[in-house]
N, C-alpha and C positions, 0 to 999 in steps of 0.2 A: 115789152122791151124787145128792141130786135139788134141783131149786130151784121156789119155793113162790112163786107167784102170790097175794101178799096184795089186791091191787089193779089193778083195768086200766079204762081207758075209751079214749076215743079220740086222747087228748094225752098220758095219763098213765101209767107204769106203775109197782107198787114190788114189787119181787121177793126174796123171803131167798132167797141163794145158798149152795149149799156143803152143806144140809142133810144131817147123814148119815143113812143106815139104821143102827137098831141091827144092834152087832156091824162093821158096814163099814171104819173105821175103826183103829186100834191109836194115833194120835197124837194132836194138840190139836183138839178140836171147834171150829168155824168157824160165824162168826154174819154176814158180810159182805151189806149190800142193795143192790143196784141201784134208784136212781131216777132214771125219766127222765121229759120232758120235751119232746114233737114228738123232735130228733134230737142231744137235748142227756141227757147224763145225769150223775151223779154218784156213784161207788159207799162208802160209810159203812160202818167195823168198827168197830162201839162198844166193843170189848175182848171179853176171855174171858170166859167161862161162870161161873167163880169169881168175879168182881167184881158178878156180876146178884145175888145173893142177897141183900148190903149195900144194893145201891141200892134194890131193890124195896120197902123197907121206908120209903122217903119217901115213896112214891105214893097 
């Protein structure tokens, strides 16, 4: 598993966590981000990987 630096500066960070390698895996694929804030953060799972394909189709 690795996690994916979308975003950094010096107050700010937003991170995809959980990403898998292909293959790594045998269970449910994980989409969860970390964002923080100085020493405040928040971590966000927008849902599974099945429900992204419906939604992308209003963007």
């Amino acid at each position: 598993m690795r996690n994916i630096k979308l975003f950094e500066s010096v107050d700010h960070r937003f991170i995809l966590l959980n990403e898998s390698e292909p293959g790594e895996e045998d269970g449910v694929r994980s989409n969860q981000y970390l964002i923080t804030h100085h020493n405040d953060g928040v971590l966000l799972d927008p849902g599974g990987f099945g429900v992204m394909p419906s939604t992308q189709s209003f963007l």
